[in-house]
N, C-alpha and C positions, 0 to 999 in steps of 0.2 A: 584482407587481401589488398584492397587497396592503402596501407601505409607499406607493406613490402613492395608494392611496387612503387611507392615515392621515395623509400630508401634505394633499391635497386637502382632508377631513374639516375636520384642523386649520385652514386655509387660511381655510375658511369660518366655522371656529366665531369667527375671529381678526375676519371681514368685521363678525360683530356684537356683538363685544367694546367696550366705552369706550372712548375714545381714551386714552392712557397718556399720564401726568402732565408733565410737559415737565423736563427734565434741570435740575437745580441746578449752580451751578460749585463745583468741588470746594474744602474748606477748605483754604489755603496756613497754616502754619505761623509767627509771622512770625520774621525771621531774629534770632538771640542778640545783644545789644546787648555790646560790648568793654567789656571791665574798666576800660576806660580811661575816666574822665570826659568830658563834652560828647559835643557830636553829630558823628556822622562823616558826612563827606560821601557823598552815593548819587552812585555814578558814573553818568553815562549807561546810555540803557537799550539802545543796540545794544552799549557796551564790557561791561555786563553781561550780556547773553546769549551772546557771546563767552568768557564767562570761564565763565559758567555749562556752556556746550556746552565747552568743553576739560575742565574738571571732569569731567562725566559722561562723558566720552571715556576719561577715565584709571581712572576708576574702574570704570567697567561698560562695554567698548567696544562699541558694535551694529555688527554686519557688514553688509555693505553689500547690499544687493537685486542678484542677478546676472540677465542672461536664463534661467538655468536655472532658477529661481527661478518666474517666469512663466511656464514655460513646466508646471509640473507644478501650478497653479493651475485649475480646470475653467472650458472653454470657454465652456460654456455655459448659467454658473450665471446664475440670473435675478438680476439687479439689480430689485428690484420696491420702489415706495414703499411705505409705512408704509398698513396696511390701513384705515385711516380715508379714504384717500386714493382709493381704486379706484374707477373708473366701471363701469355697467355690464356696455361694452363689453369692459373689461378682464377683467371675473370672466370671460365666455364665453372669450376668448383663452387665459386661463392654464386653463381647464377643458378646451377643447380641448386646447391643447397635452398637458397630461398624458394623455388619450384615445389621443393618437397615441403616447406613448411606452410603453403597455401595449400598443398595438398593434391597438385597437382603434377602429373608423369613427369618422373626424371629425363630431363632434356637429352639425355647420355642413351638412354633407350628409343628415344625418338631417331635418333642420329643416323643408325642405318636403313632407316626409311626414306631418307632423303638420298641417299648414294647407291648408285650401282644401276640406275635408270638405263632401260635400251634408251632414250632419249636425249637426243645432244642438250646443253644447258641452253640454247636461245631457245627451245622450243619450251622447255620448263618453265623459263623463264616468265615466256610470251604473257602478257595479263589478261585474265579472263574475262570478258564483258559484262556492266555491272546491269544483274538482273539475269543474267544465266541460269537456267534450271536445264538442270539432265533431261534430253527428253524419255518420253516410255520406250523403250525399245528393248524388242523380244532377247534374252541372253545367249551366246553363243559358249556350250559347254564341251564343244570336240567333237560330235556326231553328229553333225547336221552340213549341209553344201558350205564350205566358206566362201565361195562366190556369190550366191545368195546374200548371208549375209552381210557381205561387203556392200553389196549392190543397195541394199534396205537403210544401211547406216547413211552412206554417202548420202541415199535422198532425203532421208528423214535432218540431215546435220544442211542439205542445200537451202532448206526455209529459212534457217536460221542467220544465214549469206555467209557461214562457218570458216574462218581462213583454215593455211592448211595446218596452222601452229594448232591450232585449236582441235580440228578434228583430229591430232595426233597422242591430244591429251584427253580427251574423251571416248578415244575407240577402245581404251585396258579397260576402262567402266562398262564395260557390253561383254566382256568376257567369264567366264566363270570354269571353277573346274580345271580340267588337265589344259585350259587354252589359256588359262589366266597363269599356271602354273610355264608351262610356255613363253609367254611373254614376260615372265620377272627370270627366266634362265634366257635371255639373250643377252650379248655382251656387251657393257657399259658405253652408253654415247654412242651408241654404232648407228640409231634412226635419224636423219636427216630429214625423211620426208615423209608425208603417210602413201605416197605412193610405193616408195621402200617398204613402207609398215604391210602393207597391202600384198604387196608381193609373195613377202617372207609369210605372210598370216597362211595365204592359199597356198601355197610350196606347201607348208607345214600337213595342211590337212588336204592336199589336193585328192586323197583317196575317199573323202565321203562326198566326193562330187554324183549328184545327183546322171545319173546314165541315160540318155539320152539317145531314144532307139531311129532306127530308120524306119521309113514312110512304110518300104514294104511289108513289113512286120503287120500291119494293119490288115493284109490281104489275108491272113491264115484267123480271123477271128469270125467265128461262123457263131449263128444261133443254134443252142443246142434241142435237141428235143426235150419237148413238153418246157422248155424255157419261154417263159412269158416274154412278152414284147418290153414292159418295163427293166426289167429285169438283164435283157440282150441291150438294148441302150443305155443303160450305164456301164455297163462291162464295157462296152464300144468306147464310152466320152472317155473312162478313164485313160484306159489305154492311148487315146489319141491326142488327149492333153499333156502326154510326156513328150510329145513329140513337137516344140516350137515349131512355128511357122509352116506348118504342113497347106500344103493345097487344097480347099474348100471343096473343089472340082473333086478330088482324088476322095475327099472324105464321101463325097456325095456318093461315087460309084459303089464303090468298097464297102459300106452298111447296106446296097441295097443289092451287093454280091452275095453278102451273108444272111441276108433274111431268108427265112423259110418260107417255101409255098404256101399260100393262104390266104383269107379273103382280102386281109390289109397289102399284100405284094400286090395282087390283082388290082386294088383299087390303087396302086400308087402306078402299077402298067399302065393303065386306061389313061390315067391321068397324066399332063409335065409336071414333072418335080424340079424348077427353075433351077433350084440352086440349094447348097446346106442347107445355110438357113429355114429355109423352105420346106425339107424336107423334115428336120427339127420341130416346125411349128404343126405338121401333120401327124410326127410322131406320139409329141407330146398331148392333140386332140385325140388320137385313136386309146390312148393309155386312159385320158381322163374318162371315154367311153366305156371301155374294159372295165376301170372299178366301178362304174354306178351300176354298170350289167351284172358285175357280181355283185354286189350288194342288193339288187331286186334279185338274184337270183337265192344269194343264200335267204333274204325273206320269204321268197316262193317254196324253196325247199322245207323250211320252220310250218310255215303255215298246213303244208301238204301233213308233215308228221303228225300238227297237233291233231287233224281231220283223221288221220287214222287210228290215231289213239282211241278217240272220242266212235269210231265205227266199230262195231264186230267182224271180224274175220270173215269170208263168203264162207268158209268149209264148216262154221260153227251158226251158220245162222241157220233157223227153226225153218225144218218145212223141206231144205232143198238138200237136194243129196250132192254127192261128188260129180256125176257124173252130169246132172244139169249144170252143174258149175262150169265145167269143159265146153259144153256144148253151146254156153252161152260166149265163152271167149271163143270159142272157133267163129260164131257168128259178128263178133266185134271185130275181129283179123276181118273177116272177108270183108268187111265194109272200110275197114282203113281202105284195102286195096283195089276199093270204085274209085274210080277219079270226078269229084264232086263239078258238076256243070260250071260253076260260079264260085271264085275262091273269096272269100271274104278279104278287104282290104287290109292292110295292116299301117300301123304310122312310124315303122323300121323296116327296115331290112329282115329279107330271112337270116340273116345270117349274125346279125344282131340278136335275134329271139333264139337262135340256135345256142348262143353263145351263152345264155339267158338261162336254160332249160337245160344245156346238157347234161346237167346229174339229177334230172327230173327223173322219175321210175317211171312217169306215167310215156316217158318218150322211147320207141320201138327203134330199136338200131337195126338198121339194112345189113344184107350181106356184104360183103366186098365186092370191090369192082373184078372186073376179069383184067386180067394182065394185059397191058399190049392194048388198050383198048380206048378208045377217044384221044381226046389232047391229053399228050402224056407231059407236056406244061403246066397245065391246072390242076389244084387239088382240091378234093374235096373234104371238108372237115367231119361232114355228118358221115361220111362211108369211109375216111380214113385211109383214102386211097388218089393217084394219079388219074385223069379222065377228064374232068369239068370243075368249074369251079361251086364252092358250097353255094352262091347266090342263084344257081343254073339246074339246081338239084333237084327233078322232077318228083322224088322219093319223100325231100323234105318236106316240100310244098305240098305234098298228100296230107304227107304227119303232123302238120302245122295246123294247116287245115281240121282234120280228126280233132285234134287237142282243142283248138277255138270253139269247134261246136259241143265237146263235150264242158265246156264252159269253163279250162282253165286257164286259157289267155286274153281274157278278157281287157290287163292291161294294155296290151300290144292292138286293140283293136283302133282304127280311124274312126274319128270323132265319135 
């Protein structure tokens, strides 16, 4: 490779050379004149070229040119005119050609790669700073905001202190897909600037701009029933991060217009809730409460089953009939329904150990409230109804009670 490029080299240095002096005919000697007086006759000029070619025959004879001769001669050496002589077209030919004999792409296929650029030539031109690396950045293929990624390119090419020739020749590299397809169908030299490029990019796709709702929109997002509290606060953050710049103050209101009646609304009433944030850092301690409560409760649950497994049934154990069976749980009811002098302390909330227990079997659900009855504000969890709140629940605080002393909340007891 490298002697074609020392002939090439040469090739060209030869293109802008002077043209070389034009041949002089060689000095003939003239022939020795005979001893003899007067002038001799000159014979003819073909019986002297006869005499002359026998001459050099005898004295130096050339062997004759065979086809083997020709045949160890190279193919396919260029006959090329005298380099004053080359057109253009020629220099590209004999440049090519030698391209192909290193074995490398025909220059001729390269050529429309280089032409038809949306980009005017100073910007092509502009020289890329040495040590430049592309940086990582995510590819823009047609369906995603082109504002966005407008907004992502500019910053990530600002560290770089990126002129704007540069970010013009770097922003088709982030392209892919129908946007890359795109920018090679705009019309030759027409970008001047990439704030031009910028323009025509978003025009282009302005329909997968990202839709961007109003504030009010927020006020129709309510917690649904039996939807957990984690579960309503992300529904909430989602919805409320499409909506830049929205009001802290309005967020505050507006999630706690849509919470459900319940011990955590009640405990956020009593309380001020200064501010989102605020609200946020209470949401997220009440959720981390939720799971450790279900998790002691599905263990409490586990344990309850294996203990049954491991018991006999009352209706199949020896000795007792059906009917003391009955009359033993009528007498367990009447004593749920004493209200014990002294309630054991607990190190929760009732409404914690409610939350704990409620798909316990061993815990006795109350009737309904009556309609229309106490503070129709507060709800109750354990009765499933409007009246008082579950922390207030005189019903609970029995059945808690009951449950402690038959000795299955042992966890929940103080010290």
């Amino acid at each position: 490779m490298e002697e074609h490029q020392t002939e090439m080299l040469t090739l060209l240095r030869n293109l802008g050379a002077p043209p070389a002096p034009p041949l002089q005919p060689a000095r003939v000697d003239p022939l020795p004149q005979p001893n003899q007086g007067g002038a001799q006759e000159v014979p003819p000029r073909h019986e002297m070229s006869e005499e002359y070619s026998e001459t050099a025959s005898s004295a130096h004879p050339i062997p004759r040119r065979t086809r083997a001769d020709h045949q160890h001669e190279p193919a396919n050496e260029a006959r090329l005119p005298p380099p004053e002589r080359f057109t253009r077209e020629e220099i590209r030919e004999v440049i090519a050609e030698e391209y192909r004999k290193v074995g490398a792409r025909d220059v001729r296929a390269l050529r429309p790669l280089c032409q038809g650029s949306p980009l005017i030539p100073q910007i092509l031109e502009h020289p890329i700073p040495n040590g430049f690396k592309l940086p990582s950045i995510e590819t823009f293929d047609g369906t995603d905001d082109p504002l966005e990624h407008v907004n992502h390119f500019t910053t990530i090419m600002r560290i770089y202190n990126a002129p704007d020739q540069l970010l013009c020749q770097v922003f088709p590299a982030t392209l892919k897909g129908q946007a890359r397809t795109w920018f090679h169908s705009l019309r030759a030299s027409t970008i001047a600037s990439f704030a031009e490029l910028a323009r025509q990019f978003v025009d282009q796709f302005i329909a997968n701009r990202r839709i961007v709702r109003d504030p009010s929109h927020l006020s129709g997002i309510r917690q649904n029933e039996g939807e957990s509290l984690k579960d309503f606060f992300r529904r909430f953050s989602a919805e409320a991060r499409q909506i830049p710049g929205v009001d802290q103050e309005l967020l505050r209101g507006v999630f706690l217009g849509g919470l459900r009646p319940g011990g955590f609304y009640s405990a956020l009433m009593r309380e001020t809730v200064a501010s989102y944030p605020d609200l946020v850092y209470r949401v997220e301690a009440q959720i981390t409460a939720d799971e450790a409560i279900e998790a002691h409760r599905q263990q409490f649950d586990d344990n309850q089953k294996r203990k049954r497994e491991k018991e006999p049934s009352p209706q199949h154990q020896e000795g007792r009939s059906r009917q003391e069976h009955q009359n033993e749980k009528h007498r367990r009811d009447h004593q749920r329904d004493q209200p014990p002098r002294d309630y054991t302390p607990l190190n929760t909330s009732m409404t914690n150990v409610f939350h704990a227990i409620q798909g316990n079997e061993a815990l006795r659900r109350p009737r309904p409230l009556a309609k229309n009855t106490g503070d129709q504000t507060k709800y109750c969890e354990f009765h499933r109804g409007q009246g008082h709140d579950t922390e207030d629940c005189s019903k609970l605080k029995k059945e808690i009670e009951y449950l402690v002393k038959q000795g299955l909340l042992g966890r929940f007891l103080r010290g």
